[in-house]
N, CA, C and O atoms as a GROMACS GRO file, in nm:
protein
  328
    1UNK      N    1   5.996  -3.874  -4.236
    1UNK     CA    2   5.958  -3.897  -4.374
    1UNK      C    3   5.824  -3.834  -4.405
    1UNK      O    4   5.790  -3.794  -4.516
    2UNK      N    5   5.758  -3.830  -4.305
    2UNK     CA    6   5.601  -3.786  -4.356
    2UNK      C    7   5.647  -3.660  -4.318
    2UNK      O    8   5.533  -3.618  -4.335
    3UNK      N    9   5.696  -3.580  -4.289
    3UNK     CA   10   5.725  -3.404  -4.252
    3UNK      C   11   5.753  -3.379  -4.385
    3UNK      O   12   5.697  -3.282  -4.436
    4UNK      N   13   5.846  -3.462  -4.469
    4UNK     CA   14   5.933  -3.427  -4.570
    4UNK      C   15   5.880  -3.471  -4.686
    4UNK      O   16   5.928  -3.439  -4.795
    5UNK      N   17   5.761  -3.560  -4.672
    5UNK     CA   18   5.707  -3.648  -4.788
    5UNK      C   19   5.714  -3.531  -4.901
    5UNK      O   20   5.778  -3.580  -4.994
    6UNK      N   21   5.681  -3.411  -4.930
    6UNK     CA   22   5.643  -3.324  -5.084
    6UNK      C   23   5.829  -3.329  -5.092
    6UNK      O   24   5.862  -3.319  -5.210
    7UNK      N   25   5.916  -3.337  -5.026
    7UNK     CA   26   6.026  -3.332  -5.059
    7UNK      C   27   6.091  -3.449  -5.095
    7UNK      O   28   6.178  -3.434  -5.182
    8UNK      N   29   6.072  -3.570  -5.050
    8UNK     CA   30   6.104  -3.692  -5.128
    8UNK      C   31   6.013  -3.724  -5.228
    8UNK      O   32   6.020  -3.808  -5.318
    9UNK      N   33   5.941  -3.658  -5.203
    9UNK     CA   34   5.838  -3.657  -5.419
    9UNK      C   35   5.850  -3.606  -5.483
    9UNK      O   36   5.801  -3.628  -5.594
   10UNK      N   37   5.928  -3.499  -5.455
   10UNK     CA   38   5.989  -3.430  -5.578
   10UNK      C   39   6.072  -3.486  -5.610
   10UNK      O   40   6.064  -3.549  -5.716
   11UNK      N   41   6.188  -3.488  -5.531
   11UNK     CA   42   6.317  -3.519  -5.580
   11UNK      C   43   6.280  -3.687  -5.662
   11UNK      O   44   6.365  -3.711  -5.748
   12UNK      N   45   6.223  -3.747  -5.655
   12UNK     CA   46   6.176  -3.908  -5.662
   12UNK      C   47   6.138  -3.874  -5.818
   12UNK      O   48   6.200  -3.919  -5.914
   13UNK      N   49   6.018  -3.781  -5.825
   13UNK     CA   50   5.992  -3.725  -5.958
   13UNK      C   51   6.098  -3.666  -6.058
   13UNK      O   52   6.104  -3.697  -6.176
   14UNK      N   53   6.179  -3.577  -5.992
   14UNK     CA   54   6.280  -3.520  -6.069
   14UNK      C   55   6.368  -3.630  -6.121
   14UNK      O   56   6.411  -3.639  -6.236
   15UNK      N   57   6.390  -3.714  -6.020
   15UNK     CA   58   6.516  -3.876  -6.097
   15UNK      C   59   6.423  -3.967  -6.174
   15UNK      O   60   6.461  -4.078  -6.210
   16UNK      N   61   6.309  -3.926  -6.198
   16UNK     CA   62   6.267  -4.033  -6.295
   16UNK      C   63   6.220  -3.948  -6.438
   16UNK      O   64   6.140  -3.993  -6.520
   17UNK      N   65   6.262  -3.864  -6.444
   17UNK     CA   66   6.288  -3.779  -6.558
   17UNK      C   67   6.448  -3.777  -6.603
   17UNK      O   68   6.476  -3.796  -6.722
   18UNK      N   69   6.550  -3.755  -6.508
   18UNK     CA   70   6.656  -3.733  -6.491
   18UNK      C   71   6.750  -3.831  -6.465
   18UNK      O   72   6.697  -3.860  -6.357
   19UNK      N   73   6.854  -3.916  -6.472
   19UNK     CA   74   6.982  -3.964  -6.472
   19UNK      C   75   7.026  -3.971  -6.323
   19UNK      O   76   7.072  -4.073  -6.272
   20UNK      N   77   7.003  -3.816  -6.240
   20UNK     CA   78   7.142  -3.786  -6.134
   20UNK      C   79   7.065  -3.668  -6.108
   20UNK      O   80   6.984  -3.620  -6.188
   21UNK      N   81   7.092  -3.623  -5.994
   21UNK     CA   82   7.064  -3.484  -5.942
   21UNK      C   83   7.231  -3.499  -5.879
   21UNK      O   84   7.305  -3.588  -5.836
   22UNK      N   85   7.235  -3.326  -5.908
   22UNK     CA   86   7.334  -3.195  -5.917
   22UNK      C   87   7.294  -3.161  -5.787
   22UNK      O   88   7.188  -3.190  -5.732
   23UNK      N   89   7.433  -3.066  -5.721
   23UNK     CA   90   7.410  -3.037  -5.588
   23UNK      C   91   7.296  -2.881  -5.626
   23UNK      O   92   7.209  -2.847  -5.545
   24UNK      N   93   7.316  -2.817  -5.740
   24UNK     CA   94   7.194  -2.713  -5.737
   24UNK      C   95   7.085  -2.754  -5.750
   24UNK      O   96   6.986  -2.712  -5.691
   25UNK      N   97   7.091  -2.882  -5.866
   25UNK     CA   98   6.905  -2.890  -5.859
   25UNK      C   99   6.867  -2.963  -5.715
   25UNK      O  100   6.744  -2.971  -5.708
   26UNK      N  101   6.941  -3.026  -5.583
   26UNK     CA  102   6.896  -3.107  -5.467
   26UNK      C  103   6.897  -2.911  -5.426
   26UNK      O  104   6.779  -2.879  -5.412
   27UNK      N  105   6.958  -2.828  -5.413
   27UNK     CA  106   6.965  -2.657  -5.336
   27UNK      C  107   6.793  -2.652  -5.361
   27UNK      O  108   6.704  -2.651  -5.275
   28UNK      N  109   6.780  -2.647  -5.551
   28UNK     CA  110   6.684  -2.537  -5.584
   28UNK      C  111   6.479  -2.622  -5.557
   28UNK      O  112   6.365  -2.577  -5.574
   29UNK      N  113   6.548  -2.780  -5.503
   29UNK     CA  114   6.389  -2.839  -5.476
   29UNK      C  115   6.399  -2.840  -5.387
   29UNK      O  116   6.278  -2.836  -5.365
   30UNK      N  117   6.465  -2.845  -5.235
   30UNK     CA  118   6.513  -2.858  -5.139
   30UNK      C  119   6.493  -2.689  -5.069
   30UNK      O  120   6.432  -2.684  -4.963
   31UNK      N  121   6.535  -2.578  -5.118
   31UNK     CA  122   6.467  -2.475  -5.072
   31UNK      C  123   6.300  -2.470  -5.123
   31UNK      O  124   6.234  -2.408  -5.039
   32UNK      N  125   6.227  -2.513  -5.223
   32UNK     CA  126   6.118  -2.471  -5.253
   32UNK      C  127   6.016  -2.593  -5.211
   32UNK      O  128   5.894  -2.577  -5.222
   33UNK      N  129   6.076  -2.724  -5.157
   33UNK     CA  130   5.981  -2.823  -5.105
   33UNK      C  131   6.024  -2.884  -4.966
   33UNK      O  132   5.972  -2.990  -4.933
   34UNK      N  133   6.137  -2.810  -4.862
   34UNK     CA  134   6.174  -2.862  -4.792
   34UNK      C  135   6.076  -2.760  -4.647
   34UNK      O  136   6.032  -2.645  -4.650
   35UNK      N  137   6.073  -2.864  -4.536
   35UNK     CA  138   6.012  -2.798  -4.469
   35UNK      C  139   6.082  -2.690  -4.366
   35UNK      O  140   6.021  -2.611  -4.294
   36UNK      N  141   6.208  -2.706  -4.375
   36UNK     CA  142   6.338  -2.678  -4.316
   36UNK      C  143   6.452  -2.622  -4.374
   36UNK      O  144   6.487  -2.659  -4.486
   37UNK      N  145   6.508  -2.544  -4.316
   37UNK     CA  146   6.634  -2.474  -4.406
   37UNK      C  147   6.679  -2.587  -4.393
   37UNK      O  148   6.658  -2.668  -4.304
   38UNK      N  149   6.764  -2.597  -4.510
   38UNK     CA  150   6.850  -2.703  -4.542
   38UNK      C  151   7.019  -2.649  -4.537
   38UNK      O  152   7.065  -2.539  -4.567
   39UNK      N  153   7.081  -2.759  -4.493
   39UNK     CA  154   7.218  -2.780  -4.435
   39UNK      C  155   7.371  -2.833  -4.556
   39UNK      O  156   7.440  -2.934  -4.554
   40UNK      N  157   7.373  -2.759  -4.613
   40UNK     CA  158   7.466  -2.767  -4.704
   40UNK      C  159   7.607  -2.751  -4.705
   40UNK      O  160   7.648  -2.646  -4.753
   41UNK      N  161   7.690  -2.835  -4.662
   41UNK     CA  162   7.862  -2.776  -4.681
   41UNK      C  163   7.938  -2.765  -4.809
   41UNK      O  164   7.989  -2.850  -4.881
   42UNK      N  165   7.929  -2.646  -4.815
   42UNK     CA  166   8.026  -2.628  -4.924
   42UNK      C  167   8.170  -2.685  -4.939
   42UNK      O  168   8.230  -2.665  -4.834
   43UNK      N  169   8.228  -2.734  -5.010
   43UNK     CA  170   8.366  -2.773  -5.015
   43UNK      C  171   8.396  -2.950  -4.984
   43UNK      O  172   8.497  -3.021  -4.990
   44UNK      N  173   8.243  -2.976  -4.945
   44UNK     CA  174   8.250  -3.117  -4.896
   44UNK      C  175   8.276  -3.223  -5.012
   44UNK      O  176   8.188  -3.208  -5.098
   45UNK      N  177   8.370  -3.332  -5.047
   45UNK     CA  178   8.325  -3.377  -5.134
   45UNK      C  179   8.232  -3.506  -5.079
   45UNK      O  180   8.176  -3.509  -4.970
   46UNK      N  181   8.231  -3.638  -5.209
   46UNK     CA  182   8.169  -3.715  -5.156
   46UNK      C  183   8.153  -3.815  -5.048
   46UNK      O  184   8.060  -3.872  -4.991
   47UNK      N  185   8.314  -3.810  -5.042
   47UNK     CA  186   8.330  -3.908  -4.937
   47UNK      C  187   8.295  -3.839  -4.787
   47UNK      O  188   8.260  -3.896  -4.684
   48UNK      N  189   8.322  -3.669  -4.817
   48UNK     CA  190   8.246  -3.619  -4.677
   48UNK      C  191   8.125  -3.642  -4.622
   48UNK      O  192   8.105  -3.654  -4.501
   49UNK      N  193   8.034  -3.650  -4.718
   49UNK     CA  194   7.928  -3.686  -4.733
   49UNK      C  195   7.920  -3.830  -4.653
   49UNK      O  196   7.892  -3.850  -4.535
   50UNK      N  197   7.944  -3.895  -4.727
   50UNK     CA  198   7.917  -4.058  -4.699
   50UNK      C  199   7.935  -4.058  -4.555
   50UNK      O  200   7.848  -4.085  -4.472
   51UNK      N  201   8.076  -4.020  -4.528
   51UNK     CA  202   8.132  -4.033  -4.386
   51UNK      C  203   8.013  -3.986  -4.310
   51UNK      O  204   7.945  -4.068  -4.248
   52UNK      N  205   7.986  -3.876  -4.309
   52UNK     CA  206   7.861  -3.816  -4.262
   52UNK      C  207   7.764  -3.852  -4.220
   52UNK      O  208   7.713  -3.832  -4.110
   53UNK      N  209   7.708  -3.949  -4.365
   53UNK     CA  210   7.581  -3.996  -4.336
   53UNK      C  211   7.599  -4.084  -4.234
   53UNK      O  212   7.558  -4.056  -4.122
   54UNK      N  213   7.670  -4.212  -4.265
   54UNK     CA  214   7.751  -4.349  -4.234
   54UNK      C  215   7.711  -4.352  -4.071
   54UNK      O  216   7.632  -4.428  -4.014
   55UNK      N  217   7.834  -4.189  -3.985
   55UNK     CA  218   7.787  -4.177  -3.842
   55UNK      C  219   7.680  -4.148  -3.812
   55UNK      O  220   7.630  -4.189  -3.708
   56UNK      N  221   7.596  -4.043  -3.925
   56UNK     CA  222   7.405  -4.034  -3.865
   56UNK      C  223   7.354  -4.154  -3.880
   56UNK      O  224   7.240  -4.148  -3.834
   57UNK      N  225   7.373  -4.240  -3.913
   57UNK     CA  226   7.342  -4.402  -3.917
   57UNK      C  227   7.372  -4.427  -3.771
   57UNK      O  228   7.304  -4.413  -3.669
   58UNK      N  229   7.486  -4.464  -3.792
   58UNK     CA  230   7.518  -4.513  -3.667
   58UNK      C  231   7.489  -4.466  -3.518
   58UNK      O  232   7.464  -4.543  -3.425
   59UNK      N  233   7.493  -4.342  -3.509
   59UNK     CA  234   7.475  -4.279  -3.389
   59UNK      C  235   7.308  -4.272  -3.385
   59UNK      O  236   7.243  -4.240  -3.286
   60UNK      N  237   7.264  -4.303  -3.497
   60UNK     CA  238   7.070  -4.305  -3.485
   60UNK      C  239   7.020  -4.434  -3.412
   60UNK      O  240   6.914  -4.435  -3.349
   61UNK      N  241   7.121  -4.570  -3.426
   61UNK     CA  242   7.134  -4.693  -3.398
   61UNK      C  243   7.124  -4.735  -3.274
   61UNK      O  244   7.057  -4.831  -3.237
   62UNK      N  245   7.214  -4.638  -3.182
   62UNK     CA  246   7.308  -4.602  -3.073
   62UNK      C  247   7.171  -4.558  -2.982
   62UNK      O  248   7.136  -4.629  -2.887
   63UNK      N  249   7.088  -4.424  -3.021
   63UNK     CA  250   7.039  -4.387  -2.958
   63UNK      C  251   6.898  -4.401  -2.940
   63UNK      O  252   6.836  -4.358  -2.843
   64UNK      N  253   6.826  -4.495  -3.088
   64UNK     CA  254   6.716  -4.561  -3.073
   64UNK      C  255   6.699  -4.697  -3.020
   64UNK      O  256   6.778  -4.782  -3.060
   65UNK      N  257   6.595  -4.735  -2.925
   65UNK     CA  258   6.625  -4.902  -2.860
   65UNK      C  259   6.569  -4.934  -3.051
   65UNK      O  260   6.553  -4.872  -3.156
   66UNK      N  261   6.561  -5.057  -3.000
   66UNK     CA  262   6.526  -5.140  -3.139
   66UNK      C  263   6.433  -5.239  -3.105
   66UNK      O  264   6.457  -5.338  -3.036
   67UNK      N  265   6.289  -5.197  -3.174
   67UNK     CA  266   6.194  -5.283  -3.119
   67UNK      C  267   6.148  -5.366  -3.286
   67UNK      O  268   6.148  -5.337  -3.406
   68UNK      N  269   6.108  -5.494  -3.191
   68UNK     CA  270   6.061  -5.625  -3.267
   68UNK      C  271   5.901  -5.628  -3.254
   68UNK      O  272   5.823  -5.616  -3.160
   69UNK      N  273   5.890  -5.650  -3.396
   69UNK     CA  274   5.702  -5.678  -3.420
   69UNK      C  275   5.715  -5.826  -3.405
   69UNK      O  276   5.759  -5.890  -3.500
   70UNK      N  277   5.690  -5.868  -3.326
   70UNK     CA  278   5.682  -6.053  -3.348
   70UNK      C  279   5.518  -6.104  -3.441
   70UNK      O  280   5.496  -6.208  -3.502
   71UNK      N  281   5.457  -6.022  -3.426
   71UNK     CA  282   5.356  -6.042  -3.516
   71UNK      C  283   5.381  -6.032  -3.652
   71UNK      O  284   5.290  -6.034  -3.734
   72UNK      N  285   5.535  -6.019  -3.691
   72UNK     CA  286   5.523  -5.990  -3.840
   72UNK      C  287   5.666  -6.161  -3.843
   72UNK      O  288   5.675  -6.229  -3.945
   73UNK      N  289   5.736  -6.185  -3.742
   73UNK     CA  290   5.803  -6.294  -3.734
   73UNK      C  291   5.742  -6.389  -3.806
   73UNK      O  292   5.619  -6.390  -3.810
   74UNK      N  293   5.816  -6.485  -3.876
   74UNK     CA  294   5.819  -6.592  -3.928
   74UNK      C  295   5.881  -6.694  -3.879
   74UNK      O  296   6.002  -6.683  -3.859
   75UNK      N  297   5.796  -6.846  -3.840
   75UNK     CA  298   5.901  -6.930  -3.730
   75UNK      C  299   5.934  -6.980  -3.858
   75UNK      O  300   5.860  -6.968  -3.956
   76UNK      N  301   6.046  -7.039  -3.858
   76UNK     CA  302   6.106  -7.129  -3.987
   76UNK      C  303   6.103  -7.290  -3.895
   76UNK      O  304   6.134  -7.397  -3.947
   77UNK      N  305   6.069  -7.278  -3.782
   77UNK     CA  306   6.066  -7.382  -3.685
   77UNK      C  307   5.915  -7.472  -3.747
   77UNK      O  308   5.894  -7.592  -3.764
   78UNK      N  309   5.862  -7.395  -3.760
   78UNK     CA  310   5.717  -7.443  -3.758
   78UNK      C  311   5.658  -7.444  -3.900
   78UNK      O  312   5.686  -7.363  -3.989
   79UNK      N  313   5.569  -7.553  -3.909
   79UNK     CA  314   5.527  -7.617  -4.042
   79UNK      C  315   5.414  -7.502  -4.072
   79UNK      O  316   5.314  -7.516  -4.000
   80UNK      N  317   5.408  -7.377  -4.176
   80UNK     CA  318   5.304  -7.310  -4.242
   80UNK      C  319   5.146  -7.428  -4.249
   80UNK      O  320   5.134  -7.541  -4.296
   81UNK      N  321   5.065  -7.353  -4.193
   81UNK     CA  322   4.917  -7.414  -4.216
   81UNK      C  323   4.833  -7.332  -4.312
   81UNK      O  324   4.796  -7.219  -4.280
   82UNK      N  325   4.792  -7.402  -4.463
   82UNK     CA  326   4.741  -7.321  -4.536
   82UNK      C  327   4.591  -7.305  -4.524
   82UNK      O  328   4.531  -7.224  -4.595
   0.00000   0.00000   0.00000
C-alpha cells in the first residue's frame, strides 16, 4: 500500500468526483501513477475478476502466519477501569 499510495490517491480522488471507474480510466491512472506495469486481461469479465481476486485472498491467507497484537485485545472478561 505505501509503494502504491500516489496510486490509491488517485484513483480515491478520481471516485469522488466520479460514480464508477471504467476499465480505461483504472489503464490511463494506473499507467501514469502506478509503480509497476500493470496486469490487465483482456476478455475477462467480472466474475473473472472476482474469482481472481477471491484466490489472491485466499492463497495470501495460506501463506501469511497470522499474528495477534494482544495489546490492542479487549477482555470482555474483565470489568473496564476508568
Amino acid at each position: 500500500l505505501q509503494r502504491e499510495q500516489k496510486l490509491l490517491l488517485s484513483l480515491s480522488d478520481f471516485l469522488c468526483d466520479n460514480r464508477m471507474l471504467r476499465k480505461n480510466d483504472i489503464k490511463r491512472i494506473a499507467e501514469r501513477d502506478m509503480s509497476c506495469n500493470l496486469d490487465i486481461i483482456e476478455g475477462g469479465g467480472c466474475t473473472f475478476y472476482r474469482e481472481r481476486l477471491k484466490r489472491q485472498v485466499k492463497d495470501f491467507q495460506v501463506s501469511k502466519p497470522s499474528v495477534v497484537h494482544y495489546e490492542n485485545v479487549l477482555s470482555l472478561n474483565k470489568k473496564q477501569q476508568d
